[in-house]
C-alpha positions in Angstrom: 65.7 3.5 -71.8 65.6 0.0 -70.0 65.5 -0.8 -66.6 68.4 -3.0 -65.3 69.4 -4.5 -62.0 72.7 -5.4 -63.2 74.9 -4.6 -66.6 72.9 -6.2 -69.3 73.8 -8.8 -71.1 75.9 -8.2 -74.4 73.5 -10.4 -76.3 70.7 -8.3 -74.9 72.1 -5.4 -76.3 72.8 -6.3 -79.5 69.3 -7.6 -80.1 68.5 -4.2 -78.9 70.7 -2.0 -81.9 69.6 -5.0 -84.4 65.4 -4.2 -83.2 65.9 -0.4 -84.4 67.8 -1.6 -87.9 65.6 -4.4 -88.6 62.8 -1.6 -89.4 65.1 -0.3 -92.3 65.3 -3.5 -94.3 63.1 -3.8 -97.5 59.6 -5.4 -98.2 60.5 -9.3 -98.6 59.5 -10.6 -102.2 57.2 -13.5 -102.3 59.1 -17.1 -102.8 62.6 -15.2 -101.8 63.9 -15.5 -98.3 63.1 -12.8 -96.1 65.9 -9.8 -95.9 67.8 -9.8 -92.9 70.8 -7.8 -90.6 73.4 -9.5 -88.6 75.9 -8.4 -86.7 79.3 -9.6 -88.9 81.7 -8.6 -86.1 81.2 -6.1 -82.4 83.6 -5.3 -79.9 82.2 -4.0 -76.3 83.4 -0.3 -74.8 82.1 1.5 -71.4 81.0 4.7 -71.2 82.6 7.5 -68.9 83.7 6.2 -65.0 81.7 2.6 -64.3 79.2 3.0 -67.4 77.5 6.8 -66.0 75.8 8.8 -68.0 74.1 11.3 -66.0 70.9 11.0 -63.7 67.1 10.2 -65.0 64.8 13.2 -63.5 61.0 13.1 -63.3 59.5 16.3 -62.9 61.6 18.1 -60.2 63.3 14.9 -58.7 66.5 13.1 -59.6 65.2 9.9 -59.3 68.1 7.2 -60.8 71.3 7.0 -62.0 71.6 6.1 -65.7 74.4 4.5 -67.6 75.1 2.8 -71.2 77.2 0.4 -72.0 78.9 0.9 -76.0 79.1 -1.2 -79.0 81.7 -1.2 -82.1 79.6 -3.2 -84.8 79.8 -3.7 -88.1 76.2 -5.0 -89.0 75.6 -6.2 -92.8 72.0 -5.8 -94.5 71.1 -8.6 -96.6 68.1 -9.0 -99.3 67.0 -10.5 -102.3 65.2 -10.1 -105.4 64.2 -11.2 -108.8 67.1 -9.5 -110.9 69.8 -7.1 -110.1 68.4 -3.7 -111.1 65.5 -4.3 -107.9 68.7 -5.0 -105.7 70.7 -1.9 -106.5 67.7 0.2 -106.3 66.5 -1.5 -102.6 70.3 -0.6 -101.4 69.5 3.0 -102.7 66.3 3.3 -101.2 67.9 1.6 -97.4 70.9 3.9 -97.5 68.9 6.9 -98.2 66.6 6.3 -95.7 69.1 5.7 -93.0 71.0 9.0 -94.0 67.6 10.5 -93.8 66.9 9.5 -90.0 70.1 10.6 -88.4 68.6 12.3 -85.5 66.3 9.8 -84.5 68.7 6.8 -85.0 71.0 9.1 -82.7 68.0 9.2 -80.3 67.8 5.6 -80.5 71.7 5.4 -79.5 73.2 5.0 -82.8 76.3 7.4 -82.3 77.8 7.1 -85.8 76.5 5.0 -88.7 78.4 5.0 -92.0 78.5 2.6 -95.0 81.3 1.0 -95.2 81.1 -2.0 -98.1 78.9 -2.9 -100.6 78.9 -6.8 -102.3 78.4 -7.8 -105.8 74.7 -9.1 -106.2 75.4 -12.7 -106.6 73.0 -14.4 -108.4 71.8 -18.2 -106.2 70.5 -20.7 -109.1 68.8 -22.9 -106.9 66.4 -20.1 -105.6 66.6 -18.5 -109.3 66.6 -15.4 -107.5 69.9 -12.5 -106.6 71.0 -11.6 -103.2 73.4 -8.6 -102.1 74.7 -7.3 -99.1 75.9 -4.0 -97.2 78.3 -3.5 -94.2 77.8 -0.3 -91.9 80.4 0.8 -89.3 77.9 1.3 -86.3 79.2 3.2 -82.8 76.0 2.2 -80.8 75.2 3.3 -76.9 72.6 1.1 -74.8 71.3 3.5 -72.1 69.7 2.0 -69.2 68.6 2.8 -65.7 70.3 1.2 -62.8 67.6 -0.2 -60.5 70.1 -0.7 -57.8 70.4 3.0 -57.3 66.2 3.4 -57.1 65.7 2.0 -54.2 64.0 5.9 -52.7 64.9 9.3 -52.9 66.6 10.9 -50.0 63.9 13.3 -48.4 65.6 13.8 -45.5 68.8 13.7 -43.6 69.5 13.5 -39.8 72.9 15.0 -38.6 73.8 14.2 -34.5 76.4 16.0 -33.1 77.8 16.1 -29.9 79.4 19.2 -28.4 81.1 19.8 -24.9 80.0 22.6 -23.0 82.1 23.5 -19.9 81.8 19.9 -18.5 79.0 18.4 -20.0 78.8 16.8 -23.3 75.6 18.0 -25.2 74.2 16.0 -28.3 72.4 18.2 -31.0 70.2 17.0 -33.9 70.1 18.7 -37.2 67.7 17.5 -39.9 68.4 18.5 -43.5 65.5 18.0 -46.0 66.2 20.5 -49.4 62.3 21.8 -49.2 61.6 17.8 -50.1 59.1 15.2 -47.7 57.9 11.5 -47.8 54.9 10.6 -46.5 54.0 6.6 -46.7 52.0 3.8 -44.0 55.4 4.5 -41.6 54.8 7.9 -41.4 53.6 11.3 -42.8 55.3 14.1 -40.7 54.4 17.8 -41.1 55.9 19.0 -44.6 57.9 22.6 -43.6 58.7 25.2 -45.7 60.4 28.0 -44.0 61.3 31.5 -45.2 63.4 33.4 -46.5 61.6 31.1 -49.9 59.6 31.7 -52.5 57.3 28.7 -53.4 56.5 28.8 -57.0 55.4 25.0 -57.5 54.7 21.8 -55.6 56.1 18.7 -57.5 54.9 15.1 -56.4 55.6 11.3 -56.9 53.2 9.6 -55.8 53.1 5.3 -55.6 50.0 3.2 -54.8 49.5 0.2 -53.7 45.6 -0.7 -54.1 43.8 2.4 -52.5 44.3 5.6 -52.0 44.9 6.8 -48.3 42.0 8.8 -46.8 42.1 11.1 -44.5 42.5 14.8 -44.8 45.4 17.3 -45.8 45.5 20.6 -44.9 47.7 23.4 -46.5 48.5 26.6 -44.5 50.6 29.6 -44.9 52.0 31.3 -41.5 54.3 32.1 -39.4 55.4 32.0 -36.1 53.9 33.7 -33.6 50.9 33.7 -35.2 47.6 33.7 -32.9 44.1 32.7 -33.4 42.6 30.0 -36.2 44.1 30.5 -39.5 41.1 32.0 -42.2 39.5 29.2 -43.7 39.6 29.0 -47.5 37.1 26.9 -49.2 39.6 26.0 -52.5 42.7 25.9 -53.2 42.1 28.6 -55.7 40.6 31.2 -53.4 43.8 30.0 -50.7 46.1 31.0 -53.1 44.3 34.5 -54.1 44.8 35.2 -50.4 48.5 34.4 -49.6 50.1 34.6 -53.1 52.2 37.0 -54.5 54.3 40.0 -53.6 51.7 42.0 -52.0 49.6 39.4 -50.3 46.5 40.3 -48.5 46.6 37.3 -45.8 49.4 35.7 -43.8 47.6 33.6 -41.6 45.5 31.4 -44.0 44.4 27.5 -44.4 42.5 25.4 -47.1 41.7 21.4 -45.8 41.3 19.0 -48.7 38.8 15.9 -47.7 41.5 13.4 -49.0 44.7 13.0 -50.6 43.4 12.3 -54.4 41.2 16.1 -53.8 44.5 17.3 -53.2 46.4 16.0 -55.8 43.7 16.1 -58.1 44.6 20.2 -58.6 48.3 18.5 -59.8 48.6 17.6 -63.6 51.4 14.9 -65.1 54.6 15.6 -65.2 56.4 12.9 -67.8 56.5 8.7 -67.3 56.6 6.8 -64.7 59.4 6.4 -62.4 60.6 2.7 -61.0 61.7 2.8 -57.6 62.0 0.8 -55.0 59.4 -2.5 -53.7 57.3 -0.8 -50.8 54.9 -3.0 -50.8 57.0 -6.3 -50.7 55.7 -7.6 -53.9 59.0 -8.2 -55.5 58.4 -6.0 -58.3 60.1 -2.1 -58.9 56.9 0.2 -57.7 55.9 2.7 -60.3 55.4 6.2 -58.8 53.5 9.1 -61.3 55.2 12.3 -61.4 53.2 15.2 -60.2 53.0 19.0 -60.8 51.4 22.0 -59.7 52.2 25.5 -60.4 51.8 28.7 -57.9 51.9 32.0 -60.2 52.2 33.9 -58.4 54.9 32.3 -56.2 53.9 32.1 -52.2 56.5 34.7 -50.7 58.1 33.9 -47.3 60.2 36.4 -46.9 61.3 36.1 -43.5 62.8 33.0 -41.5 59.5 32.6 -39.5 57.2 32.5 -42.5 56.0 29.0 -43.2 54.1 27.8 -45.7 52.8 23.8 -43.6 51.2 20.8 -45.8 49.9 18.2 -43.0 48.3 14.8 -43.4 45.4 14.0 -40.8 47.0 11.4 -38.2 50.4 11.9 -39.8 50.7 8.5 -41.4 48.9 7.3 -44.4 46.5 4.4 -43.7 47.1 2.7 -47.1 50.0 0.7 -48.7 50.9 4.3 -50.2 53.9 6.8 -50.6 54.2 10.7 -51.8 57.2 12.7 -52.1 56.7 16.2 -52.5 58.7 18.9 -52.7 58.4 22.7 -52.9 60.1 24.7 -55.9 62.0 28.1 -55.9 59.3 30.9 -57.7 
């Protein structure tokens, strides 16, 4: 998939379908002009309402909006060779092989692809060689990813209200974050997930600048009302043997890692890179590595004042740096 600012250019996507076919031709003959395809005739289409397809996800986020633009081709092969008999069989061989790769020439975007008319080998004196050609009918969808939908995920949502109560008008503030936070250089607020939740996962996307942040980040399950220090873990893995699962032995339990790459470092991959945004002011789309890490079993917070809290030390990163992370149902 390719990322776009704007609609691409139709010549840009026919050079695209043309790439995928050009590996199908035959191997050129020595003194004969290389084989060839060309597009003989194309007419554009859209695809669904304004182009959408559907949106690109990364791990556990919906991260951009992709859409494709179609094209109605008829492309012709063209090749040459000594004699006739090396021409029928090199049309055999291409046809077979396109048959053959249906699936991934779908994957590539090739809807339908048929044969459509074959040309009597013609024989070209001057070259004292034979050429013949092949038309396919060719339904083909460019898919690309539109950057001006990736500017940043939503992590949060502030809703003001303002209500009247007997005489006086009060103003209420709601925020709305789906179990999702973004910490960056601006600001790294307490990440809250409340109860009545199971967390069975973390997922991350994380962009860097030049260097990692420092500073620590602390991960504690509680709830309110709570008193005294929370018990210390020394790992993430002896944390979790203390508050996860249904019959947890601790409610009231912490584990601090020295930095953010210790934390993240118990996270694995969780597909490509995603494009978003320009952070850092450089001009150029900011690639941010999908992150996961499982909890099995899941952290229960099974009442409203259960919390599981994932802090960064000063609340603000103090690098060029942003994380989103968000908690999954377990």
């Amino acid at each position: 998939m390719v990322l776009s600012n704007n609609n691409p250019a139709l010549d840009q996507v026919i050079d695209a379908m043309l790439k995928v076919l050009k590996d199908y031709l035959p191997q050129p003959i020595a003194g004969l002009p290389f084989p060839d395809v060309v597009v003989a005739s194309v007419s554009e289409g859209r695809v669904g309402l304004n182009n959408y397809i559907g949106t690109e996800t990364r791990g556990a986020f919906p991260v951009a909006t992709r859409r494709g633009i179609r094209l109605d081709a008829l492309v012709r092969f063209q090749t040459w060779a000594d004699d006739p008999v090396q021409l029928d069989t090199a049309f055999s061989n291409l046809d077979a092989h396109l048959m053959a790769d249906r699936d991934a020439l779908r994957n590539s975007g090739f809807l339908r692809l048929a044969l459509e008319n074959t040309v009597t080998a013609d024989q070209v004196a001057s070259l004292n060689a034979w050429r013949k050609q092949a038309d396919y009918r060719v339904l083909y969808e460019y898919r690309f990813q539109d950057a001006n939908d990736a500017g940043g995920l939503i992590a949060r949502i502030q809703i003001d209200s303002v209500s009247e109560e007997s005489t006086l008008l009060q103003e209420e503030t709601t925020i709305v974050s789906d179990r999702m936070a973004r910490w960056d250089n601006s600001g790294a607020p307490p990440f809250v997930v409340r109860g009545r939740f199971a967390v069975g996962g973390l997922a991350a996307l994380q962009f860097v600048a030049n260097a990692m942040p420092g500073g620590t980040i602390t991960l504690t399950r509680t709830f309110d009302g709570a008193t005294g220090q929370p018990t210390a873990h020394p790992s993430l893995k002896d944390f979790l043997a203390a508050v996860a699962g249904p019959n947890a032995p601790e409610l009231h339990s912490q584990v601090i890692f020295p930095s953010l790459n210790d934390f993240l470092s118990n996270f694995s991959s969780a597909g490509d890179p995603v494009m978003l945004g320009d952070w850092d002011g450089n001009n150029v789309l900011d690639s941010y590595t999908p992150l996961f890490l499982p909890i099995e079993p899941a952290i229960q917070l099974p009442r409203v004042f259960d919390r599981l809290e994932i802090t960064c030390q000063g609340n603000v990163f103090d690098k060029v740096a942003v994380l989103y992370l968000r908690a999954l149902s377990g």
